[in-house]
Structure formats: C-alpha cells, structure tokens
GUVO-375318 format. One line per 2 residues: number of its first residue (from 1); their letters; for each residue x, y, z of C-alpha. Coordinates in nm, 2 decimals, always signed. Layout:
BEGIN
NUM) a) X,Y,Z  ...
***
This chain:
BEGIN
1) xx) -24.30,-15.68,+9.14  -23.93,-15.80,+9.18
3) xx) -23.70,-15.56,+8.97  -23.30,-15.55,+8.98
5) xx) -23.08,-15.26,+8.92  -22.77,-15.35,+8.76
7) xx) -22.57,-14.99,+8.86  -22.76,-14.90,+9.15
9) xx) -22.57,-14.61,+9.28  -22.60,-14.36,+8.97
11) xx) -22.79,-14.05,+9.06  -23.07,-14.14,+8.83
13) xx) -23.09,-14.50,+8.92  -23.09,-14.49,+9.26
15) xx) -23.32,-14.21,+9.29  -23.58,-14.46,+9.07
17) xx) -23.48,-14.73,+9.29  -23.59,-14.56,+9.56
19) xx) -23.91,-14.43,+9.39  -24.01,-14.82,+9.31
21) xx) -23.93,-14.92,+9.68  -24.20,-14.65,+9.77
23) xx) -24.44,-14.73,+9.52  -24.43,-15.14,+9.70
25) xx) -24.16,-15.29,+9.46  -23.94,-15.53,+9.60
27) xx) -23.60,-15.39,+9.44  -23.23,-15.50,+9.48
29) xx) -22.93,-15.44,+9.33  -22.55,-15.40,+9.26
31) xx) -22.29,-15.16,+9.17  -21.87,-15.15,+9.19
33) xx) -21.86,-14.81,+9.38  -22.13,-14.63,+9.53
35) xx) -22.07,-14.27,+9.64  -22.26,-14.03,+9.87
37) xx) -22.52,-13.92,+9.85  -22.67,-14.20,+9.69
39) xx) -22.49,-14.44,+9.96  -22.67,-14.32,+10.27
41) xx) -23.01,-14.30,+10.08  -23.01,-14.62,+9.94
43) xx) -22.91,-14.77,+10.29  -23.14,-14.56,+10.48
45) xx) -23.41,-14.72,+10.29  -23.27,-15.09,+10.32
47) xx) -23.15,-15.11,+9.91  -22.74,-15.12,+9.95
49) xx) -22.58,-15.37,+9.85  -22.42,-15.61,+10.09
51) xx) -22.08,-15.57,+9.89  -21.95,-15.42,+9.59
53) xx) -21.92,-15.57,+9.27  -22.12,-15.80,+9.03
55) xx) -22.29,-16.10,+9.12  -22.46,-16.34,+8.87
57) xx) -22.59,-16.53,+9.11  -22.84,-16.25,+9.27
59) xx) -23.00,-16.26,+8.90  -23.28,-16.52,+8.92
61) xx) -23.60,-16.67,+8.67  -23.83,-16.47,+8.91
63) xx) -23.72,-16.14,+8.84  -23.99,-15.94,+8.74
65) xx) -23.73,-15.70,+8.52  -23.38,-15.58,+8.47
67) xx) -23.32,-15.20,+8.48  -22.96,-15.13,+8.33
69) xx) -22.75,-14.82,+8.43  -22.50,-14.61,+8.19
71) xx) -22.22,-14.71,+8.37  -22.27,-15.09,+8.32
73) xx) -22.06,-15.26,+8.05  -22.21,-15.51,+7.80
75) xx) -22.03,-15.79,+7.96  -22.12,-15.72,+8.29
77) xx) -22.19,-16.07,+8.45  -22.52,-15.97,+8.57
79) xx) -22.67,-15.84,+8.21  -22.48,-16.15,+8.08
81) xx) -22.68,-16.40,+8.33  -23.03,-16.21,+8.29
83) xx) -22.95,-16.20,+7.92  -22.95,-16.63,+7.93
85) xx) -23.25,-16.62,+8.18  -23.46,-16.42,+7.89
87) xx) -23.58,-16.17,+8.13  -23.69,-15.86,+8.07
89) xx) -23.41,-15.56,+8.03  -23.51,-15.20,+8.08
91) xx) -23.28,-14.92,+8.03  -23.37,-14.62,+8.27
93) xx) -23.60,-14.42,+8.01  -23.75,-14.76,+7.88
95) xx) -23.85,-14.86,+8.24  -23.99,-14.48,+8.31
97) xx) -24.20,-14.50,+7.95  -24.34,-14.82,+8.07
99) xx) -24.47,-14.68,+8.37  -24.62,-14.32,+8.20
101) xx) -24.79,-14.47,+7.86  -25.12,-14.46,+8.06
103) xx) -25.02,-14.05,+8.21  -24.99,-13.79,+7.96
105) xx) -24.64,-13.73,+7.93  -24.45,-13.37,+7.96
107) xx) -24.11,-13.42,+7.85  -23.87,-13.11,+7.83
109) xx) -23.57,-13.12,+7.58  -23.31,-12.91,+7.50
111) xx) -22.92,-12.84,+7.56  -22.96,-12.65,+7.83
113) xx) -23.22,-12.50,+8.05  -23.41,-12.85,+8.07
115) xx) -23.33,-12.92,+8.44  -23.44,-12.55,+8.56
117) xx) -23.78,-12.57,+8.33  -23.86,-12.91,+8.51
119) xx) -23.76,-12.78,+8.83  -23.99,-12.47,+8.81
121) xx) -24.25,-12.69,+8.65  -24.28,-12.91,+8.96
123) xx) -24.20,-12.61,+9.20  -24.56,-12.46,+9.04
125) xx) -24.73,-12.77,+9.08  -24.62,-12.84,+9.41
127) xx) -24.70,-12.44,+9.54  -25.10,-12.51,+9.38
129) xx) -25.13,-12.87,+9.52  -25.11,-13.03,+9.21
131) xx) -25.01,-13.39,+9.23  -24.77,-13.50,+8.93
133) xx) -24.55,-13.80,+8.84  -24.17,-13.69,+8.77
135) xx) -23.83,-13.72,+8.71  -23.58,-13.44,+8.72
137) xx) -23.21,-13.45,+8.69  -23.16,-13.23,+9.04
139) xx) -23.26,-13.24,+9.41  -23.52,-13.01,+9.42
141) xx) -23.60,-12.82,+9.75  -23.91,-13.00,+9.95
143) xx) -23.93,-13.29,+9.70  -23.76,-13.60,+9.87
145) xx) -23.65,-13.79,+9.55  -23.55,-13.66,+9.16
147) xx) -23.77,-13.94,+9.07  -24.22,-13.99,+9.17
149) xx) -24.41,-14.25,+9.02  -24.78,-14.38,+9.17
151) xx) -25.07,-14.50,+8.95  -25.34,-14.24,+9.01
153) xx) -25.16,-13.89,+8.87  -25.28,-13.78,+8.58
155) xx) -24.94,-13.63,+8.42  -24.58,-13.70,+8.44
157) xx) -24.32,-13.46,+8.37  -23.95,-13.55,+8.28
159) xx) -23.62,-13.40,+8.21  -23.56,-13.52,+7.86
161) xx) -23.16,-13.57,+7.80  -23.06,-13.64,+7.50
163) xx) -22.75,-13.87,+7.60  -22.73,-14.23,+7.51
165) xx) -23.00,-14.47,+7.71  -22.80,-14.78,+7.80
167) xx) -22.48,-14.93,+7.72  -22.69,-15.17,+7.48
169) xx) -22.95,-14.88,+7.34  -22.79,-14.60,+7.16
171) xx) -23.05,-14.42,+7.13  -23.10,-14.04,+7.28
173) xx) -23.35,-14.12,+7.63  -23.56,-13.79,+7.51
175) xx) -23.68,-14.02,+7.20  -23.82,-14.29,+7.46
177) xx) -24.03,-14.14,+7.63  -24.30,-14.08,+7.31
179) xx) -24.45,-13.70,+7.48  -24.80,-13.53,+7.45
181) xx) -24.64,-13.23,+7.51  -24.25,-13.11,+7.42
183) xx) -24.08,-12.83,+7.55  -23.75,-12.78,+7.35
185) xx) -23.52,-12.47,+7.52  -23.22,-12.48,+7.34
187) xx) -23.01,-12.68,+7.09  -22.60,-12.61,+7.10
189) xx) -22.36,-12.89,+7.01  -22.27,-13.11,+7.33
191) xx) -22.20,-13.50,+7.40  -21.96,-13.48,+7.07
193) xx) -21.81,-13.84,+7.18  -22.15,-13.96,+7.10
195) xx) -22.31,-13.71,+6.85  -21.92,-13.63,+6.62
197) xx) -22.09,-13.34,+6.40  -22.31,-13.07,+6.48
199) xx) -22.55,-13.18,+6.20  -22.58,-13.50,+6.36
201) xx) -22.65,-13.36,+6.70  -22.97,-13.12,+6.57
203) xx) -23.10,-13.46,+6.43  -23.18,-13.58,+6.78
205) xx) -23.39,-13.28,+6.80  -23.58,-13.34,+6.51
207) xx) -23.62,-13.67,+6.58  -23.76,-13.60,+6.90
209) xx) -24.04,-13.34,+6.76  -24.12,-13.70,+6.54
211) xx) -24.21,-13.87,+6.82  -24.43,-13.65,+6.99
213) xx) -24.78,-13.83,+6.99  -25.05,-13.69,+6.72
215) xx) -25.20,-13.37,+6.82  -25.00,-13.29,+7.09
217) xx) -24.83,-12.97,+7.17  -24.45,-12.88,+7.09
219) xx) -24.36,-12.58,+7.31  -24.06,-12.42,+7.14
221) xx) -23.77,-12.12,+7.27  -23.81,-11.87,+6.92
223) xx) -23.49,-11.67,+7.09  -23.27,-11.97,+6.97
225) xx) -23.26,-11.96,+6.60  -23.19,-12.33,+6.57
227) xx) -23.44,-12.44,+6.77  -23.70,-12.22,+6.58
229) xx) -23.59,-12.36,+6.24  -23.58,-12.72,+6.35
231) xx) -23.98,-12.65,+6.53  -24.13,-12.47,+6.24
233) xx) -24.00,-12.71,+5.98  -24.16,-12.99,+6.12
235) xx) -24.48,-13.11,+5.96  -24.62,-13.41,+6.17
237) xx) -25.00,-13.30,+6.30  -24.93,-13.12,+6.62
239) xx) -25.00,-12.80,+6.82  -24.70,-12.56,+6.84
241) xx) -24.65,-12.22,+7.07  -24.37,-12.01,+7.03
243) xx) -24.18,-11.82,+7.38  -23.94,-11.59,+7.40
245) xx) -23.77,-11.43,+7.68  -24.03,-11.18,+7.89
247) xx) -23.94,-10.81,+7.96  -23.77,-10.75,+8.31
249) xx) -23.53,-10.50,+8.49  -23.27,-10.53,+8.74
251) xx) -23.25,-10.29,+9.02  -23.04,-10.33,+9.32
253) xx) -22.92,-10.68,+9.25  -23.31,-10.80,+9.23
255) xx) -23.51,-10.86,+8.92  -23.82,-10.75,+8.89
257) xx) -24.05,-10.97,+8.62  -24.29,-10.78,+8.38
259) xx) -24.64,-10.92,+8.44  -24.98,-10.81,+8.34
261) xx) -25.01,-10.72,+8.74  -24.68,-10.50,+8.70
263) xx) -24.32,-10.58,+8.81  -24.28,-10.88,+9.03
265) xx) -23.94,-10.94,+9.17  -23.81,-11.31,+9.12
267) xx) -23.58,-11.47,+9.29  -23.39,-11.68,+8.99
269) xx) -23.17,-11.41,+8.76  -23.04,-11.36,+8.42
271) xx) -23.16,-11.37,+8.06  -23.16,-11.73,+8.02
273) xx) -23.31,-11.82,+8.30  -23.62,-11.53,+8.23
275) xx) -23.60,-11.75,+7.91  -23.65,-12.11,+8.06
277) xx) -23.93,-11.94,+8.32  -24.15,-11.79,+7.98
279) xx) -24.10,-12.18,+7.87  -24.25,-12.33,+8.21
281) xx) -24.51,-12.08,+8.20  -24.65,-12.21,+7.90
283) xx) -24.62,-12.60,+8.02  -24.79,-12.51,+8.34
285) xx) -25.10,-12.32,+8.13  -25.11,-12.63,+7.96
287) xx) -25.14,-12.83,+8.29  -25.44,-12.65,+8.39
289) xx) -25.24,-12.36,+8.57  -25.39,-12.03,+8.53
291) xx) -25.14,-11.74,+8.47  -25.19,-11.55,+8.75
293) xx) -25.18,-11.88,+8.99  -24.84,-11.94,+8.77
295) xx) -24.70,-11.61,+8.87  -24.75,-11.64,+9.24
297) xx) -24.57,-11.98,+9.24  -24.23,-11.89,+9.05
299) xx) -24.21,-11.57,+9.25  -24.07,-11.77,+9.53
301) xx) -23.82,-12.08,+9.32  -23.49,-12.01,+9.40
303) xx) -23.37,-12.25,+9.16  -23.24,-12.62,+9.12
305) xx) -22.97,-12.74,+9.29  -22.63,-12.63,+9.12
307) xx) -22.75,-12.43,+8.87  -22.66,-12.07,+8.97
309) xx) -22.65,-12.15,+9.36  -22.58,-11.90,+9.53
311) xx) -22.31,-12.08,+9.86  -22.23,-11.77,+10.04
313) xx) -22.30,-11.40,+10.04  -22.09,-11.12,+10.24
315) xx) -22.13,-10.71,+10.29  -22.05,-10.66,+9.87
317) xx) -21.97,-11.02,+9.81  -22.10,-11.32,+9.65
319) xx) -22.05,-11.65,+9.53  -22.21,-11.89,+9.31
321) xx) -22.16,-12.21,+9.21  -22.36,-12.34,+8.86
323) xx) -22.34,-12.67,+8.67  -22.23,-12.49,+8.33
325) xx) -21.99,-12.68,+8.10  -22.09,-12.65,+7.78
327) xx) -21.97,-12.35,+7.55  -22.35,-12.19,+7.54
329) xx) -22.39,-12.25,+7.92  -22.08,-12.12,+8.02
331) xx) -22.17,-11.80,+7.84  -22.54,-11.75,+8.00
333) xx) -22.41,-11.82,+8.35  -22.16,-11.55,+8.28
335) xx) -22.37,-11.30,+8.10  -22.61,-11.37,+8.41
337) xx) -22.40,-11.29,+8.69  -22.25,-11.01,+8.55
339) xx) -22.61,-10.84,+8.45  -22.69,-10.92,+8.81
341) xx) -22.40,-10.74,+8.97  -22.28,-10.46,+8.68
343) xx) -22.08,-10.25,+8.94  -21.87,-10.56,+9.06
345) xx) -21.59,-10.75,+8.98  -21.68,-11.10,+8.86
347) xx) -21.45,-11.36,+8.91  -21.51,-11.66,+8.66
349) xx) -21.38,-11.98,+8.73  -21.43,-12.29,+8.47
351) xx) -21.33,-12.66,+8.48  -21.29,-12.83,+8.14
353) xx) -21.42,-13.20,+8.31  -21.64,-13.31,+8.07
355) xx) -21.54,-13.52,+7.70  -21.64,-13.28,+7.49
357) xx) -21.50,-13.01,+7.72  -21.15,-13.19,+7.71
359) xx) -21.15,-13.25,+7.34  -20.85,-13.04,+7.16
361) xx) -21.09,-13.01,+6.84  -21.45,-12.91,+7.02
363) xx) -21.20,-12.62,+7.26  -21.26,-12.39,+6.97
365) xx) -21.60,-12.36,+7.03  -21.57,-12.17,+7.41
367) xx) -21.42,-11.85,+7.20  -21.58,-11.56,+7.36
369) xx) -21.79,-11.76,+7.68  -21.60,-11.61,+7.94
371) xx) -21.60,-11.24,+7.78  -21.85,-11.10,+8.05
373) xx) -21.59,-11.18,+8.34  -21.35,-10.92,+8.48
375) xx) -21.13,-11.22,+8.56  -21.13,-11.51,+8.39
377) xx) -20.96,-11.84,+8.47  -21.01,-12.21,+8.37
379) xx) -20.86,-12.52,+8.52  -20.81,-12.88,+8.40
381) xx) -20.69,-13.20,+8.49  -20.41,-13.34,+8.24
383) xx) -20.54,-13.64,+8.47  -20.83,-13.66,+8.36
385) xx) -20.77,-13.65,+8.06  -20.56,-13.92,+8.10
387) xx) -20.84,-14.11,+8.31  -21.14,-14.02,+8.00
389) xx) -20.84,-14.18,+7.71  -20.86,-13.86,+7.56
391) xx) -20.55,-13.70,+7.36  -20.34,-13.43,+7.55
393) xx) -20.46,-13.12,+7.57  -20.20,-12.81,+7.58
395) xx) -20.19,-12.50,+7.77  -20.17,-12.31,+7.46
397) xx) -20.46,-12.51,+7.32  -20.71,-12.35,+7.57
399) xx) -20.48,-12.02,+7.55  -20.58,-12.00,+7.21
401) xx) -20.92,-12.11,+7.25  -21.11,-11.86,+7.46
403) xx) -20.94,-11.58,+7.23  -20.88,-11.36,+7.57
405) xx) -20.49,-11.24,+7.63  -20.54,-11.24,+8.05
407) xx) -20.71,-11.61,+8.02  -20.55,-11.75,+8.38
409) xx) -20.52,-12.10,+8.36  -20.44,-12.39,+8.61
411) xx) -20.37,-12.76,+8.59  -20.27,-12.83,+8.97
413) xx) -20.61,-12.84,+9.23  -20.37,-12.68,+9.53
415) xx) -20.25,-12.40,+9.26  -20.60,-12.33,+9.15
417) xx) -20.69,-12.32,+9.54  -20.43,-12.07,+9.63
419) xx) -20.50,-11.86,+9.40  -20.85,-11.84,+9.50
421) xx) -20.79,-11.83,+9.88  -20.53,-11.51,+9.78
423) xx) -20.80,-11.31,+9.62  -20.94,-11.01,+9.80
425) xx) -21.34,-11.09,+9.71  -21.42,-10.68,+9.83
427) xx) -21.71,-10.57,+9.61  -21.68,-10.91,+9.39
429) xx) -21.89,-11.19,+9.25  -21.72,-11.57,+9.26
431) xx) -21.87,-11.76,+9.05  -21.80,-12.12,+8.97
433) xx) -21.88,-12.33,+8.70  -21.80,-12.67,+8.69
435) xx) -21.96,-13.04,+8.64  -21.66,-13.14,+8.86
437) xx) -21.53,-13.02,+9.20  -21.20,-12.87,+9.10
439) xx) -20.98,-13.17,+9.14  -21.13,-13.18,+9.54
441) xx) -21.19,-12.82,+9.63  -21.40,-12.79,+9.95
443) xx) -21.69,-12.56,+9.84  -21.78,-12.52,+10.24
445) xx) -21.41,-12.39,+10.24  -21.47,-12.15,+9.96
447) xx) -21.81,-12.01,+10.20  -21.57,-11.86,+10.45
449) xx) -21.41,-11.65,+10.14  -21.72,-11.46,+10.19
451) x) -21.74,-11.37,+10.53
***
C-alpha cells in the first residue's frame, strides 16, 4: 500500500506515519518545517523528506491514498495535484476509522482528562499483556509510538478530540471514528475560534453520543453536571454507566486510593485525575479486565507525558510541569497541586498561548482558576498574538480577568525568567502550566531550581 502524508511532521501524523511504515506500508511525504522530535524519528526510520516544502510532482496515479494534516492549506499544491489525479484523500481520523471498522472501537471524549484516560487505559492493558490497537495524543512511557495499528487486535482505543479533522472536513475527529464504546470525562467550552458559543460547543458532544454504534456502551463522568445532562438525555439504544470520582486520602504527599482491598497508594494525584482513573476503570472492565487485575496496574502509572510531570524534586521542593490551558484545566491542575502539598507555597505559573486563551472576550472565563495558588502569575506573548491575527490583548484585560489583586503578570520571556530564577523555592511547589514553552524557557534550566 503506497500512502502520502501531506504534513508529515505534526505529532499526530508522523507518529501514524511511522505506525503504517511498521505495519509494511510504503509511506512518503512532505512538510514546510519539521521540528524535533518528529525530525529524528521520521529519519531514523527512513520517512524525512529530502527537502522542505511542497512538491506536486511526488503525487502520482499510483498512490494508494492521501492522508492530509491540519496544518495543510486547501491550496496546497500537493492536495491540489492528488485532488486532479482523483485519488483517495483521508484526513487523519478518516484514515484511522478506515483501519478500525473491523476492531471494536474505544474512543474517549471530553474537554479534558481524555489524554490521561487513554494513557491509563493502555498503561492497564500493557501491565496484563493485553494486545490493543491505539492512538493517544502523548508519548507514553514503554510504548514506542502515540499511534499501533496491525490486523489481528481485537480492540482499538483512541483519544477522541473534538477539534476540526482537516482543513477540507470541519467536522469534530471524535464524530469519525463511529465507537462501540464512549467515554465522555468532561465538557467546558474550548476551541472557541472554531466552536463561537458555548451552546454550539456541547453540540459536538451530543453529536458524538449519536454516533455511537447501536447497543454500545456510553461511559459517562456524573461529577460534571453538563456531561450528565447531555448523557442522560440521549435516547439512541445504548448501554450507559455512570462514574464519579472514588474516595481517597492524602498523607504525606502520597495518595492512597480507596479499594475493596483497602487503601492503595497511587502514584498520579488530585481530584481530577482520581476522576479520569474511576473512568478508565470502567473502560478496562469492559475490556475484559477484572477489577482487582485493574487495580494492580494503575497502582504503578505515573502519568502521560506533560500532564502533571513532575521535572525535578529537592529536600521540600517540587516542580511540575502540566499541559493545562483551558479555564477548567488550569483550575484542576491547581486545586491538585495544592491538595498534594497543603503546607507549601505553590507557585503558579500560566501562559495564555492558545486562540481561545488569547481571545479578549473568552479571558473572562479564567475568573477564579488560579485561586488555589499562593502566588500566581501568567505570562503572554503580545507576539503571539500578533503571529495567531488575533486583536490586542491588554494588561488590564487579564488584570481584570482572573479577579485576584496580586495577579503577577509578564509579557517579556527574559522577565518572566528572572523572576523565576530570583525565587527562593524553600518549602515550595513550581508548577507550570502551559501548551507553550514560555517564549523559549529551558525547562532542564528550571530542574537546577530544585537542587
């Protein structure tokens, strides 16, 4: 099978590029920038492109199919030549439908928690010798690739995002992907250059619970009141089973797990995160994992890469860094950190990097997120706002905002820096939230604050 990648280097696409090349595909492809690490994967494995750019003339009659990238325009030569040819043209969650309709599908939604379900989903398979297609939207700890496919596993579980699916496919990739069984964790406005009104954004959601396949199972977080509405008011024929998050304690910075064995410490911490573990518990029962084989696994998952990592730990210091952006996330990973360490100062740090984030009209919507930190700060790029066509947003904007009088805020990545590298960290928790890097902050650097 001959496929081409137009926008190769993407963290999604090249991890399925390189999933094809070790199922026997013959792949190729091309971007305009490729960034590490997908550079030194793709090459180890033979798939980078010669050179940069777009090339009409790689695209030929005997392609088997085109698999087209997010960051690919519609007049992209390459779509534009494969478009005349009449060849086949997969956006990413098209192409990974097309090779699960035979496997019974396991596709967790939600606003958040979806990457840490799947991650504990496949960390619970892997611990029992369970052999499962997948696609997750992190590098997950002894799994070479965010992306499996072979044609002799049974299931195949994938993060279901409910972003746009190609540049010529508007619709959400969750509502491609048809599942047996639905996991839905959370549902807080996000993506609002895509989705402009709240209203429109729970839509996807209840779209998604449409398209789950007759008789199948909708597993659903009752904690979140919208995501409880939106489950029990659907009426197509299907199974659904209701979570919530599971008694547990916190002593000594550990958290011990109620279980029908007793208290089990866990390595993962925080309400939210208890929350998405209840939800994977009920995926992996219906896998075929037994409770108590369930239990055994997730005592040791430490969690997905960037979401509440810990970098560096020192005598009554810590520091974590965590993917949160959104409004709800930024709250959790907060709330978290702060449960974990009560008797500490916690040091929050946000970057506003995302659209949404960025977007004078959605700021209103962080009001209270960063109310569990000691010290609060947020930093932004008037760059990137520049760079995302966005309008301006003020200092007083954000002031105003996150509602909190001793808000810090920073616009400059070497004032932001300083500030950090002046802090004394003694009996502190750093954590970091960000999608971004802090307009190039070194988080190896930001290790040595611990020592």
């Amino acid at each position: 099978m001959r496929t081409h990648f137009i926008a190769i280097g993407g963290a999604a696409m090249h991890n399925l590029a390189l999933a094809l090349h070790n199922k026997g595909y013959k792949v190729t492809g091309s971007d305009d920038a490729i960034f590490e690490p997908s550079k030194a994967r793709l090459d180890k494995k033979g798939l980078l492109p010669v050179e940069l750019g777009w090339f009409p003339e790689k695209i030929t009659a005997d392609m088997d199919s085109i698999i087209l990238g997010m960051h690919a325009k519609a007049d992209n030569p390459e779509l534009l030549k494969a478009q005349e040819l009449g060849l086949k043209i997969y956006s990413y969650p098209e192409f990974l439908y097309e090779q699960s309709k035979n496997k019974t599908r396991v596709v967790i939604g939600g606003s958040h928690g979806k990457t840490t379900i799947t991650s504990m989903i496949l960390h619970v398979m892997h611990y029992n010798n369970i052999e499962v297609d997948y696609m997750v939207g992190a590098q997950l700890e002894g799994f070479d690739t965010m992306v499996h496919l072979t044609e002799k596993n049974d299931f195949i579980v994938l993060e279901g995002d409910e972003y746009l699916s190609s540049p010529m496919d508007r619709r959400p990739k969750f509502h491609l992907y048809h599942p047996n069984i639905a996991l839905i964790s959370g549902i807080a406005w996000d993506h609002i250059n895509v989705f402009p009104t709240y209203e429109n954004y729970v839509e996807q959601f209840e779209i998604f619970i449409q398209k789950i396949t007759n008789g199948g199972i909708l597993v659903y977080n009752e904690d979140d009141s919208e995501v409880k509405r939106v489950a029990e008011a659907a009426t197509n024929p299907i199974r659904k089973l209701a979570y919530h998050t599971p008694n547990y304690t916190v002593e000594d910075g550990t958290t011990l797990l109620e279980t029908p064995e007793g208290a089990m410490p866990i390595e993962v911490f925080g309400a939210h995160n208890l929350n998405n573990l209840a939800g994977a518990k009920w995926i992996c029962q219906n896998m075929g994992v037994d409770e108590a084989d369930f239990y055994q696994a997730i005592a040791t998952f430490k969690g997905a890469s960037k979401r509440l990592e810990k970098i560096a730990e020192g005598k009554g210091k810590v520091a974590y860094k965590d993917f949160a952006h959104s409004p709800s996330k930024v709250s959790a990973t907060t709330q978290a950190v702060k449960s974990q360490y009560p008797n500490r100062k916690l040091i929050a740090c946000l970057e506003l990097h995302t659209y949404s984030s960025l977007n004078a009209e959605f700021l209103k919507e962080y009001q209270g997120s960063l109310d569990a930190a000691d010290v609060a700060v947020v930093f932004y790029s008037p760059d990137a706002v520049k760079i995302k066509q966005l309008e301006e947003v003020t200092y007083d904007q954000i002031a105003q905002s996150f509602k909190r009088d001793d808000l810090i805020i920073f616009t400059n990545p070497k004032d932001f820096k300083d500030y950090l590298f002046s802090q004394n960290f003694d009996n502190s928790a750093l954590l970091l939230m960000s999608s971004g890097n802090y307009g190039g902050l070194n988080f190896d650097e930001v290790k040595g604050l611990m020592n």
